[in-house]
N, C-alpha and C positions, 0 to 999 in steps of 0.2 A: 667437399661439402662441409658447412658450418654444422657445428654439433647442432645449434637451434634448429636449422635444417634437419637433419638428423633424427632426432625427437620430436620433430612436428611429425615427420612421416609417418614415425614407430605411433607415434599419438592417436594417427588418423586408424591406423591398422588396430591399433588397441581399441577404439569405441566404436571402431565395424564389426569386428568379432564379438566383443563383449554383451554390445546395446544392437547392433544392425544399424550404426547411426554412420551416415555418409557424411564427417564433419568437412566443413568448409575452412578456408583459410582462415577467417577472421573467430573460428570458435577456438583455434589452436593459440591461444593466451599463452605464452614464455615469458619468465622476467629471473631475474638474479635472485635466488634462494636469500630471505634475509642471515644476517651473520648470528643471531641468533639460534638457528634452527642448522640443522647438518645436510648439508648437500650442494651442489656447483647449479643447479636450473632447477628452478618448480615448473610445475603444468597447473596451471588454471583450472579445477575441473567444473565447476558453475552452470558453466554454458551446455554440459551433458548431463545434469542432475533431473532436470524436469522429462528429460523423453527415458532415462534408466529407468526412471523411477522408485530411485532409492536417495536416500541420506549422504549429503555432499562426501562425510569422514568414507563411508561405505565405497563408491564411485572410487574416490582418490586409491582407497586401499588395493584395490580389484587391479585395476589401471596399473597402478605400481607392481603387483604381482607379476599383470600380463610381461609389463615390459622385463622385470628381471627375467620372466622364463623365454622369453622369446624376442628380447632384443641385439641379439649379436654379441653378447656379452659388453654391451655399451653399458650398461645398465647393473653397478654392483650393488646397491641395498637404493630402502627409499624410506622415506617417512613420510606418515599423511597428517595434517593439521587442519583439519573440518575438510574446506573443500578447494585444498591449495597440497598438491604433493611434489614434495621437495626429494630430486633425484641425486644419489650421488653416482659421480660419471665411474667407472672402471680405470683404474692408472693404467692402462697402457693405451685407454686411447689419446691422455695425455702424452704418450712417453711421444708416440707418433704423430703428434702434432706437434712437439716441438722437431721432430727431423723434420715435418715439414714447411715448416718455418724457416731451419737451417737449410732448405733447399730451394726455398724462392727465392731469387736475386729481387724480386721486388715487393716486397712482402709489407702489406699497408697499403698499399697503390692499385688504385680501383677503375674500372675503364666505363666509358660513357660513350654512346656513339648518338649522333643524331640519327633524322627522317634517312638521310641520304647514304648512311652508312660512316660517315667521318665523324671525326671529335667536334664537336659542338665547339665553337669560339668562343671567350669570355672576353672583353677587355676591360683591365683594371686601371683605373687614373689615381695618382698618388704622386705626392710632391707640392706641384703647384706654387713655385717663389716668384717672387719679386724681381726683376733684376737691379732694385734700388738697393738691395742690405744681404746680409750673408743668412743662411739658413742658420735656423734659431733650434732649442728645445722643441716649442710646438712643430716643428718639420720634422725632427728626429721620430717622434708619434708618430707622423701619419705618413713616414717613410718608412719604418719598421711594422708598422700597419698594411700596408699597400705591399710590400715584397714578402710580408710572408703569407697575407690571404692570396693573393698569387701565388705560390708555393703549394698551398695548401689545394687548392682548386687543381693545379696541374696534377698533382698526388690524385684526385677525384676523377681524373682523365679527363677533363677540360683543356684545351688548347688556350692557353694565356697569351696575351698579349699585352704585355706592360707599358703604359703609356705616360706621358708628363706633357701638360699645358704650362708653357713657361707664361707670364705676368710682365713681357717685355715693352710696353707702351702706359703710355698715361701721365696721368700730371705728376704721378708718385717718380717718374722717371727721369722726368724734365727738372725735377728737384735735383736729382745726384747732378745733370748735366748744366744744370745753371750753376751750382756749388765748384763742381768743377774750375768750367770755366773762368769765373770772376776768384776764386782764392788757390786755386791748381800750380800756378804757376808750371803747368807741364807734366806732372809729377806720375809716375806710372807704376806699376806692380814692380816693374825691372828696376827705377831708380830709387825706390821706396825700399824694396825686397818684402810687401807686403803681399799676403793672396789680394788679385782682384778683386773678388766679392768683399772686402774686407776696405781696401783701398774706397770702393763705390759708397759701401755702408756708412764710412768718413764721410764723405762729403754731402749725405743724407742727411747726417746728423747736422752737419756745418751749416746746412740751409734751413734746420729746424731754428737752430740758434740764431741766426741774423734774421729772421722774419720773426722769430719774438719781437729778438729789438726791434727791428723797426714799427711792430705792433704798440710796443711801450713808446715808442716815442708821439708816433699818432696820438694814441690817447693822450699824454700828456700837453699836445697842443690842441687839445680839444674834441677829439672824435670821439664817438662811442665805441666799445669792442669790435663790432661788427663790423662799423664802415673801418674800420681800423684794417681789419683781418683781410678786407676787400679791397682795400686800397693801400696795401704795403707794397713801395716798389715792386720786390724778389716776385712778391704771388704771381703781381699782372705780367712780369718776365717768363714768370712760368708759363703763365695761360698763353702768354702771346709763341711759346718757343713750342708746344702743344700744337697748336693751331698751325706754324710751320710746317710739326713735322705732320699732320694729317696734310700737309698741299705738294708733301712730299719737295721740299726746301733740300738740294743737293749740301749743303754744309750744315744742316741740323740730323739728315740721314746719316751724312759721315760720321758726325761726331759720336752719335747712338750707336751706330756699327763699330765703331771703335772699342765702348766704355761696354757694351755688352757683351764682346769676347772676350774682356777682364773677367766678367763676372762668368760668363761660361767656364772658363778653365775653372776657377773658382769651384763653384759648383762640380763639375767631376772630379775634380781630387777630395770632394768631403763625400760624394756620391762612393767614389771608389771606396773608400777608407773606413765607410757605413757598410759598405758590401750590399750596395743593392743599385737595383740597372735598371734600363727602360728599353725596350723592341721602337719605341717611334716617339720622337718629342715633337709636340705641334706647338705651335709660337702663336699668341696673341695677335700679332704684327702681320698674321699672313689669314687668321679669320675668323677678323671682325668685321672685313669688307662683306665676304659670305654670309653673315650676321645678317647686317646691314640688308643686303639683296634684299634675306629674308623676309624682314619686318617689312622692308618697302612693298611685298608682293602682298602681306596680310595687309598693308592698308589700304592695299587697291582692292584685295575682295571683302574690305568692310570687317577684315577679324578686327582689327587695330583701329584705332584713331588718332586724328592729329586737334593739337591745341590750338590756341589761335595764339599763342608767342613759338609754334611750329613746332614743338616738342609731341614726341610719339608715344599712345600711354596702350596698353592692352587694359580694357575693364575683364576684371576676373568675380566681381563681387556674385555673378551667378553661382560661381564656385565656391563661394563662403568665406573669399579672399579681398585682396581691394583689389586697387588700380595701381598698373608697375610702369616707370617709365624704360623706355626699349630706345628711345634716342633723343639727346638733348635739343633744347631748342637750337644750338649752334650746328647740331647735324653730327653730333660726336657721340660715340657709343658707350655702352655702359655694359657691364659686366654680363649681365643675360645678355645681352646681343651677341657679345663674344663667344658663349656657351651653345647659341644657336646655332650660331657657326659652325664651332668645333664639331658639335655632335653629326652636322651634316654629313663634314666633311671627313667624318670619321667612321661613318654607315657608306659612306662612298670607296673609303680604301679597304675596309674588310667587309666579310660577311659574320656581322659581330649575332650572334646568340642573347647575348646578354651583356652589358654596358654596367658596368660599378664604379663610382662616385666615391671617394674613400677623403671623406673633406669633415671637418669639425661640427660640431650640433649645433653650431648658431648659424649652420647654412644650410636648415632643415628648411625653411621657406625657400628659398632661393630653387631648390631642388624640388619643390611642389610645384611651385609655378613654371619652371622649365619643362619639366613633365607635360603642365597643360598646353601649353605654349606650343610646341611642337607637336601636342596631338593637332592644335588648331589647325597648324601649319600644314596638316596632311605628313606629318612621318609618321610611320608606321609605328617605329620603336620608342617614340614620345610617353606611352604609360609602361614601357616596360625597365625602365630605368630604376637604377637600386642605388639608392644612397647609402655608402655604410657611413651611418655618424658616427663620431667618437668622442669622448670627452677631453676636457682639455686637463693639463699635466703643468705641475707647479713643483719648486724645490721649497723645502722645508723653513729657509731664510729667503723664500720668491727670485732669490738670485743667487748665481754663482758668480765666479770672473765674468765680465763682460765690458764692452765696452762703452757703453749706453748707462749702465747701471739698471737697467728696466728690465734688458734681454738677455736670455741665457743663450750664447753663442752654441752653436754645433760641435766648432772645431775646439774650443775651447775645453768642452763637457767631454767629449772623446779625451780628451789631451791628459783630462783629470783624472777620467776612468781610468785608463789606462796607468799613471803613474803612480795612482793610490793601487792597483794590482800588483804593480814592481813590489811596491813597498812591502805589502800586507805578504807576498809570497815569495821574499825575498828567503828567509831561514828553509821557506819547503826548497824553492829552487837548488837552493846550496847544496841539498841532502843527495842532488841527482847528481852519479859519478859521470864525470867526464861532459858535460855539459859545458858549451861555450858561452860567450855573452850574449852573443846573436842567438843562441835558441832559446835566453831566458828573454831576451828581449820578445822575441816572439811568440814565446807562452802567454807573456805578462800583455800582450795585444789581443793575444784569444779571448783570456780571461774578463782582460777590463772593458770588450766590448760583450762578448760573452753577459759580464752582468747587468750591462747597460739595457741591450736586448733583453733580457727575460725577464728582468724585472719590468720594464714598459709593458714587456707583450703576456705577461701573466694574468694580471687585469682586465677584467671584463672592460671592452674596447668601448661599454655605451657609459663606463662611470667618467667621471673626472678623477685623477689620482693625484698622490702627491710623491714624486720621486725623490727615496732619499740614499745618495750617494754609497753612506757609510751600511745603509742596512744590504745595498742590492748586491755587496762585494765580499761578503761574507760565508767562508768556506764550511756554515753548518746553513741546517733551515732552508727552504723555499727557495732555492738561488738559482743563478744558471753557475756559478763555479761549484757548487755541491755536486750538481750533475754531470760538469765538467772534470773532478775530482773523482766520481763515482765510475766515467768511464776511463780514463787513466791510469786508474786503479784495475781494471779490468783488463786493459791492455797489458798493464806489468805482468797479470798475473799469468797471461796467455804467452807472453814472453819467456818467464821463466820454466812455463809447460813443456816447451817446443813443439808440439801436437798434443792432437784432442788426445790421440789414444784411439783404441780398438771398439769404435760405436759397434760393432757387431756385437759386443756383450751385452746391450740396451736390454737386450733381449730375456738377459736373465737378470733383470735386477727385481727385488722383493717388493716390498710396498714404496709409496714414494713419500719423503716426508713431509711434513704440512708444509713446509720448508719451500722446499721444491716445485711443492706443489704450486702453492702460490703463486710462484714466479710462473710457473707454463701459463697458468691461469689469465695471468698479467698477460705475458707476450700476447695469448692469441685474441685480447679483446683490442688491440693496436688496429689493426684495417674496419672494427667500429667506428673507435674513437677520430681516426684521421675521416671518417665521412661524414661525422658528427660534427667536428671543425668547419668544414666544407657547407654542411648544410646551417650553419649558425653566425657563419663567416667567423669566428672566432678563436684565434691562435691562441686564449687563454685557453681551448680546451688540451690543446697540445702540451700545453704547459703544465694542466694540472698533471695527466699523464705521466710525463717526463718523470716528472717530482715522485710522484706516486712508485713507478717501476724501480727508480733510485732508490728510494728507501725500501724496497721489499729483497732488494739485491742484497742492501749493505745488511739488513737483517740474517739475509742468506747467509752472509758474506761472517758475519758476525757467530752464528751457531754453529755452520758446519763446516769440514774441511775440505778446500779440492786440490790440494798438490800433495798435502799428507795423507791423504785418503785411502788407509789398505786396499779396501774392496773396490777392483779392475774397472769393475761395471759404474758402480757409483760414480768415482774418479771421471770416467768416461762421458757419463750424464753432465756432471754438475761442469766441465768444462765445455760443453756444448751448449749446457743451460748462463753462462757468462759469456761465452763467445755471442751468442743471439742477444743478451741484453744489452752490449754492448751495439752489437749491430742496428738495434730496433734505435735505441736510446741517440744514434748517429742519426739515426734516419727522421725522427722526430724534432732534434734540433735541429737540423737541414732547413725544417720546412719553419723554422725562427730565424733562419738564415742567420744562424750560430755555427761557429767552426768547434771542433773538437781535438783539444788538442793529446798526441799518444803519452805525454809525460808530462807530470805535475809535480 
């Protein structure tokens, strides 16, 4: 039982004896004693002043009494401030919470069950590329976004299911495949030694560039921009190689089938090397047809309408929205149709609970309207859909290496992280005896993604931020390698311990220091905090955590001794009180999908 628990109970017992007052849940008011004032929980007293009938200070004091004499020795002194009394707990019901901490394998991790007795489903969508260009910065967000409020929800006892809509069709795609085509002369990931997403990203670019020109030369014999932009050879190639692959043309299928297993491979080795995964990838390519069914069945019962140039529009203006179009006048679908689809077809393979969106804030519309859309349509789950928006992430000079000059590459940004870690922890690495190159090389991989992750994911996930390299890799401050430093540090010291020592002395230890105290304090508000996350969607709560328990350690770490330690007991304690912060501090990066590495 939670102490809150604990002290609600004594609380109810306290103002039945007292007053004859049978309180209800909602009168038993708990909140964190301010730092001002001496004690670990106050009680509200407020809500029992008017049936006492006495003076809030009076109430509080009474109360306080009852519980020192008759709460189990939970309860060692208290102070009353008008009509707010501030408890302080007895140190050994900390000492035993922290054994019990050190005896839950899963401690932070919280269980949900549905109607039917099983874990309730969540599935989370996150990723969502192109298969014209390689994953960029903005993916890096909302892939470290997506895998660790998945993380975070499974910690909550939700059953995850992580999913990715790959972006495999469309005229964005017909671009890489006409580029190809007419300047490729063949050229492939193998005879390049390029990644394929990388090799495709080229040839993206290479048809941006020839349809300028050909745009500048239009104009220049006379057209305006626009017919220009309409009437560039490359375009009408594209629209015309588009319209092939919709009639399902056996050598524009090939070709697509080809250039988009470049780009897959691609894709899972910066997927792998990010450390984050999907349970089921749904493709464009397979339903936008089911889209399609869709809307055709809403214009048969009158939800939708058609134009008279044949193009398919939903009027949403009852809804305080406009008019969206759902299929072109050519009969080619548009991004809500695909999403129609998906979702169908994605209520069809699971018995999803709950459905999350983990897609950028300038696709807060896009996600209202899909909502209505599929209530129209008759699904069920059409208003239950959760968009987590996020803001979008920019580097300090708006660019790094890239190859565009526009875009910050993924593999690139990884590449950098990682190499400024070598550098920067090159003098610590050296200090470790016996250390080969391969296990610096693979600290210096923890680290540099390590800072990349927490820095992202520290951030309240609805601002816009602005990543900067040199700040997120720095082994003081707000970091993921501080907390990476902080439990390395913890592991040497458990190393040089070789065991706890004889916890059966717990038993006689004197007072506990502020010290100490702190830290248990810290540990047991951790299966709050991870539900807090959970219900916020928000990894920066785990983050601030993290950081917080970090510095309360090295504080620890800083004042008192645990391997010089004379007294058995003490000794005993404060290495059980490292080994668990250590343990918690693992288990909170986890769910940042941060690795932790034993030596620094």
């Amino acid at each position: 039982m939670s102490l809150e628990s604990k002290i609600a109970e004594l609380a109810k017992a306290a103002v039945k004896s007292l007053y004859a007052i049978e309180a209800t849940d909602a009168q038993i008011q708990l909140q964190k004693t301010r730092p001002e004032f001496e004690g670990n929980i106050t009680l509200v007293v407020f809500p029992f002043v008017k049936l006492a009938r006495k003076a809030p200070a009076q109430v509080a004091a009474e109360i306080g009494e009852w519980l020192t004499a008759n709460g189990e020795g939970l309860v060692a002194k208290y102070n009353a401030v008008q009509g707010f009394l501030n408890l302080v707990i007895d140190d050994t019901f900390w000492v035993k919470q922290l054994e019990a901490i050190d005896a839950d394998e899963n401690f932070g991790k919280g269980e949900r069950l549905s109607v039917s007795g099983e874990r309730p489903l969540m599935m989370v969508e996150y990723s969502s590329p192109n298969t014209n260009k390689p994953l960029h910065l903005g993916h890096v967000r909302n892939n470290l976004l997506g895998y660790s409020i998945a993380q975070i929800q499974e910690a909550n006892g939700w059953k995850v299911v992580k999913t990715n809509i790959v972006n495999d069709r469309g005229i964005h795609i017909c671009k890489s495949m006409l580029a190809w085509l007419k300047f490729g002369n063949g050229e492939t990931p193998e005879s390049s030694g390029k990644k394929g997403d990388h090799l495709i990203g080229d040839y993206y670019v290479r048809f941006d560039k020839e349809y300028k020109a050909q745009i500048a030369e239009l104009m220049a014999a006379g057209k305006d921009e626009e017919t220009a932009k309409r009437e560039a050879p490359l375009m009408l190639e594209a629209q015309e190689m588009l319209r092939k692959w919709e009639a399902n043309d056996p050598e524009v299928r090939g070709l697509w089938a080809k250039m988009n297993e470049w780009v897959y491979a691609g894709f899972d080795e910066t997927y792998k090397r990010m450390g984050v995964s999907f349970d089921k990838i749904y493709y464009e390519s397979n339903t936008y047809l089911e889209g399609k069914s869709e809307v055709e069945k809403g214009l048969a019962s009158g939800q939708f309408y058609r134009r008279e140039d044949g193009s398919v529009w939903a009027d949403l203006t009852k809804d305080g929205l406009d008019e969206k179009l759902l299929l072109r006048s050519d009969g080619t679908s548009v991004y809500m149709t695909q999403d129609i689809g998906t979702a169908k077809l994605r209520f069809q393979d699971y018995p999803i609970d709950k459905m999350v969106y983990v897609v950028g804030n300038e696709q807060e519309y896009h996600f209202k309207v899909l909502s209505i859309l599929l209530d129209r349509l008759g699904f069920p789950f059409g208003k239950e859909l959760v968009h987590f928006s996020y803001g979008m992430v920019e580097l300090p000079n708006g660019k790094m290496k890239s190859r565009e000059g526009t875009v910050v590459d993924a593999d690139d940004l990884m590449d950098k992280m990682v190499e400024d870690a070598k550098e920067i922890s090159k003098d610590k690495v050296n200090t470790l005896q016996g250390i080969t190159e391969a296990e610096a090389n693979e600290i210096a991989r923890k680290v540099g993604l390590g800072a990349l992750k927490y820095f992202i994911l520290k951030v309240d996930p609805r601002k816009n931020m602005l990543f900067n390299p040199a700040e997120s890799i720095d082994f003081n401050g707000n970091t993921g390698p501080f907390i990476q430093y902080t439990y390395a540090r913890i592991q040497s010291v458990l190393r040089k311990a070789g065991e706890l020592g004889d916890l059966g002395l717990l038993g006689n230890l004197g007072d506990l220091d502020p010290k100490e105290l702190a830290l248990i304090q810290r540990l047991t508000e951790y299966p709050s905090i991870v539900r807090t996350a959970g219900d916020e969607f928000s990894p920066a709560v785990i983050c601030n955590y993290a950081y917080a328990l970090a510095c309360d350690f090295n504080s620890f770490y800083h004042d008192l001794s645990i391997l010089n330690e004379p007294d058995e007991a003490k000794k005993a304690l404060r290495l059980l009180l490292a080994k668990n912060v250590a343990k918690v501090l693992q288990s909170a990066m986890s769910l940042l999908g941060i690795e932790m590495p034993e030596r620094m």
